[in-house]
C-alpha positions in Angstrom: -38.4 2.5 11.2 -38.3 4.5 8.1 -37.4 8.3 8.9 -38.4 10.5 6.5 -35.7 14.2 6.2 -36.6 17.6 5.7 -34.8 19.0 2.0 -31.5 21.2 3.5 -29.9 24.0 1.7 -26.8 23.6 1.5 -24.8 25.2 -1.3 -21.0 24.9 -2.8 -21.3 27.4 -5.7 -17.4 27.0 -7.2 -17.8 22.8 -6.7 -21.2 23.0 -8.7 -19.4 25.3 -11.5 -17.1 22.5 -12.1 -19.6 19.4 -11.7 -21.3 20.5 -14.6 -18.2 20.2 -17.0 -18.6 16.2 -16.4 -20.6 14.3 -19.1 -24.1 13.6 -17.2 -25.2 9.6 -16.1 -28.8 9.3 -15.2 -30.3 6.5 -12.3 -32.0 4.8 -15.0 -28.6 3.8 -16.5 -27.0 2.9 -13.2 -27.5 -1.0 -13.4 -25.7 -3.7 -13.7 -21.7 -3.3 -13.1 -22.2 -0.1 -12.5 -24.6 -0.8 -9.4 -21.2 -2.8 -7.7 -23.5 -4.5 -4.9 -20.8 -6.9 -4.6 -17.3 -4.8 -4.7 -13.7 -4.0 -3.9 -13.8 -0.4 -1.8 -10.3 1.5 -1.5 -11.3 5.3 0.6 -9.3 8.4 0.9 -9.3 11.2 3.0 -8.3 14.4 1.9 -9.1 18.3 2.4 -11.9 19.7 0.9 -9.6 22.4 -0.8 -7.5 19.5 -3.1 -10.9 18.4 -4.4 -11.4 20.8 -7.1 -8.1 19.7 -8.5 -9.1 16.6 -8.3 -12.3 16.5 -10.3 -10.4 19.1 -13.0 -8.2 16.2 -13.3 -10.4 13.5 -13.9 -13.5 15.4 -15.7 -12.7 13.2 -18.6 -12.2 9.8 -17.6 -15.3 10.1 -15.6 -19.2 10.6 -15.5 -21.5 11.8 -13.0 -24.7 11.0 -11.4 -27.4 13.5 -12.5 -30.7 13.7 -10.3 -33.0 15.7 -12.1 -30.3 18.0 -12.7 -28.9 17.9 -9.1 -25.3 16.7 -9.3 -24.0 17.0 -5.4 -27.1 14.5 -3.9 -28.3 14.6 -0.5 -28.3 11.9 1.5 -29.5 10.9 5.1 -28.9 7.4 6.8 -30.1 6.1 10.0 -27.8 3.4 11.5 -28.9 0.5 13.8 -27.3 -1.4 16.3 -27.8 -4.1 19.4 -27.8 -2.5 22.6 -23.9 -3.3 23.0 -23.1 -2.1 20.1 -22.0 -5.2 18.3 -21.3 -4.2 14.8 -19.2 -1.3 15.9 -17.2 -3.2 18.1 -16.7 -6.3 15.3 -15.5 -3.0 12.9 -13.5 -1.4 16.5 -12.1 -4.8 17.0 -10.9 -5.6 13.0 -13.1 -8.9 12.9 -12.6 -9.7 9.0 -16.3 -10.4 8.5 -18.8 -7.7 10.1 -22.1 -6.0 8.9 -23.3 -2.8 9.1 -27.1 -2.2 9.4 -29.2 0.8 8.4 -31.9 2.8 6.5 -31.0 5.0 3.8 -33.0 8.2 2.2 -31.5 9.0 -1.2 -33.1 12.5 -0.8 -32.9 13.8 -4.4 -34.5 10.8 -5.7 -37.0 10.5 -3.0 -35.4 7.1 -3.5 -34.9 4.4 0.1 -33.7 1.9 1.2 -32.9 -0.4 4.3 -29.3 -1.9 3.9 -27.0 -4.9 5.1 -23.7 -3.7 4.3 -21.3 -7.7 4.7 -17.8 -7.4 4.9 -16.6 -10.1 4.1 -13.0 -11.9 5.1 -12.2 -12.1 1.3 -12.0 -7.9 1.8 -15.0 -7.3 -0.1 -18.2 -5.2 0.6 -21.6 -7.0 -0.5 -24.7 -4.5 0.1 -28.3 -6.3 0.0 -31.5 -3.5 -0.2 -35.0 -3.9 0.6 -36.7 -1.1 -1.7 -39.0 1.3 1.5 -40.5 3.6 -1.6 -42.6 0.6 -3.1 -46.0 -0.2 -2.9 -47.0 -1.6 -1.4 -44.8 0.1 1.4 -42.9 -2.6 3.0 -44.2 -3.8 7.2 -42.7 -4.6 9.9 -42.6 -8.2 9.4 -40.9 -7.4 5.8 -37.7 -5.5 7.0 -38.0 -8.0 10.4 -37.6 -10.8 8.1 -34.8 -9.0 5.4 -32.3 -8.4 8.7 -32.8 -11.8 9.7 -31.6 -13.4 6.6 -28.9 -11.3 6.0 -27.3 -10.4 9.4 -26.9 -12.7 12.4 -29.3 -11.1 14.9 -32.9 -10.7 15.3 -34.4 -7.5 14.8 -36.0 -7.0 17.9 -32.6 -6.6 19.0 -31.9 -3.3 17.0 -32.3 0.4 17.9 -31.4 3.2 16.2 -27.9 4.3 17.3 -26.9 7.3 15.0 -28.4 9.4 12.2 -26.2 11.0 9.6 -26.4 13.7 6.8 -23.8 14.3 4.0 -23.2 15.6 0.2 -22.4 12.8 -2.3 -21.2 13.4 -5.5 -21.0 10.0 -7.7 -18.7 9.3 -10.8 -18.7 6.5 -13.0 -15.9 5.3 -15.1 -16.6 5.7 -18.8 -14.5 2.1 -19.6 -14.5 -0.3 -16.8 -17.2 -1.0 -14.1 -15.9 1.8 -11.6 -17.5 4.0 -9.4 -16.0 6.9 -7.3 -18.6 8.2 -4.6 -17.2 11.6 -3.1 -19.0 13.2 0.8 -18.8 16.3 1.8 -20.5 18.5 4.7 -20.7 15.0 7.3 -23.0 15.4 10.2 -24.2 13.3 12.9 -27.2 13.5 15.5 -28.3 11.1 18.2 -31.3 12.4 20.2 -30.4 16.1 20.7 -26.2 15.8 20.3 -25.2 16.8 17.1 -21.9 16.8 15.1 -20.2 18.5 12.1 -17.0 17.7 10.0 -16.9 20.2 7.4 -13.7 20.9 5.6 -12.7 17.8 4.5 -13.6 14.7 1.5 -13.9 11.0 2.0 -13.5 9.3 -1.7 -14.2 6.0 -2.3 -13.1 3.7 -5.2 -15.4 0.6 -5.7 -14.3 -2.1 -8.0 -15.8 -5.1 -9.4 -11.9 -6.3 -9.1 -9.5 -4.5 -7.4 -7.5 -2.6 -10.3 -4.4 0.3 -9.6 -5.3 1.1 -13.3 -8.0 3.6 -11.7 -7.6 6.8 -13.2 -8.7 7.9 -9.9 -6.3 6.0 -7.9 -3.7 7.1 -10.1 -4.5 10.5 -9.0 -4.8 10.1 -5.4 -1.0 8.4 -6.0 0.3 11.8 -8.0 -1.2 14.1 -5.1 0.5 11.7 -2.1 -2.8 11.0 -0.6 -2.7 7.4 0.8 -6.3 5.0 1.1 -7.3 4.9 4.4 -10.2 3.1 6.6 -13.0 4.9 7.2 -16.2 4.4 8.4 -18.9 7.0 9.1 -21.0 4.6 11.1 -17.8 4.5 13.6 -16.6 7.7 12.9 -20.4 9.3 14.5 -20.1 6.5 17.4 -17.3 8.0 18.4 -17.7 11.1 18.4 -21.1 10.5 20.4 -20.5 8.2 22.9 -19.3 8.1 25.8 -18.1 4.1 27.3 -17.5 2.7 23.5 -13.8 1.6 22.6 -12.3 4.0 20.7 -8.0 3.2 20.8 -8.6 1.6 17.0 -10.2 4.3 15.8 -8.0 7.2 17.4 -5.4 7.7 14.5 -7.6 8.1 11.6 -9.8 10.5 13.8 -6.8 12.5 14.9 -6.1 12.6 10.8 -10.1 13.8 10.3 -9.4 16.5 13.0 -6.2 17.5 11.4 -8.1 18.1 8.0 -11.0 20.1 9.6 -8.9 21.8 11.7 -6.7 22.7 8.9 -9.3 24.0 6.5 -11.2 26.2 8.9 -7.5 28.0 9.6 -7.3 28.3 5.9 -11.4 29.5 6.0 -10.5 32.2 8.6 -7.4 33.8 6.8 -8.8 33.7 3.0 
């Protein structure tokens, strides 16, 4: 199952200028609360223009992930579904407890994963990982027997629905267990259809306990910019598909096409 990605070069010169002012966390030091496998997540969506004043507002409240000295990551998932697309629709149809199932290349790391993402109907997020870099390298049977104690399906039952490229930046609160995971440059590909939206940011805030005391929060709350429900799994079906519902999702994908729209008019006339 495990799809292996090709290093791209993607570069934000003036974003990388500013990342380095952040005090540097390393992976090794990334356990424990600050791992949140079992969290509150708030998201934000916001143009890729406010996100310098953003991090120059937060730079000391916060440090960032350093992967051998590469502080914007790469990152490339591969998302699996039934045939009917059953955990899209429990997420198109607002079931309170849903799953999300998928293989994920930490690229700078040469780090990966395959993931069960629960949401629960207590509004949390609980992420279980089968390590796919070990060795021995995980089989078949392995990852057929992880899905089938953490997701309510055989795996038999899965394909591969939607592959997906971004930028992640990651921040970790210097005084409570906090992380803030920023994306940049999304893309999606299924078999030879392909998708961009550049231009704008999803944020996300995960808590141990949900907490308005986030210095991040607070800042999303001085700049107006509400939390909003997001998912990228959804987001690419959508955008991919034909014959999935879609009504659910139509508002905060008119708001995505807003900000990319938006910041290639701004592109075009700087």
């Amino acid at each position: 199952m495990y799809t292996t990605l090709a290093s791209r070069s993607v570069s934000y010169p003036s974003l990388e200028h500013l990342l380095d002012r952040f005090n540097p966390i390393y992976l090794a030091e990334l356990n424990g609360d600050a791992a949140l496998l079992n969290r509150i997540d708030t998201k934000y969506l916001f143009p890729l223009s406010a996100l310098h004043t953003v991090l120059e507002q937060i730079q000391d409240h916060y440090q960032i992930l350093d992967i051998n000295d590469v502080r914007l990551n790469q990152y490339h998932t591969v998302y699996y579904d039934e045939p009917g697309f059953t955990f899209y629709n429990q997420h198109h149809n607002e079931h309170s407890h849903r799953y999300k199932v998928r293989e994920r290349q930490y690229v700078d790391s040469n780090i990966a994963f395959f993931e069960v993402k629960t949401k629960t109907n207590q509004k949390r997020t609980i992420k279980t990982r089968l390590p796919l870099d070990t060795d021995p390298t995980p089989q078949p049977d392995d990852i057929a027997d992880f899905i089938e104690n953490y997701v309510p399906t055989q795996s038999d039952w899965l394909e591969a629905k939607l592959w997906n490229d971004y930028l992640r930046l990651t921040l970790v609160d210097q005084q409570m267990p906090e992380r803030v995971t920023i994306d940049i440059a999304l893309s999606f590909g299924h078999e030879h259809n392909r998708v961009e939206l550049p231009g704008f940011v999803i944020a996300e805030v995960k808590q141990a306990h949900f907490t308005q005391h986030s210095y991040f929060i607070q800042q999303m709350r001085r700049l107006g910019i509400r939390s909003s429900s997001f998912s990228k799994y959804c987001a690419g079906v959508y955008l991919l598909y034909d014959n999935v519902k879609t009504n659910n999702f139509k508002p905060v994908m008119r708001e995505v096409q807003k900000l990319v729209e938006t910041e290639n008019f701004h592109a075009r006339v700087s």
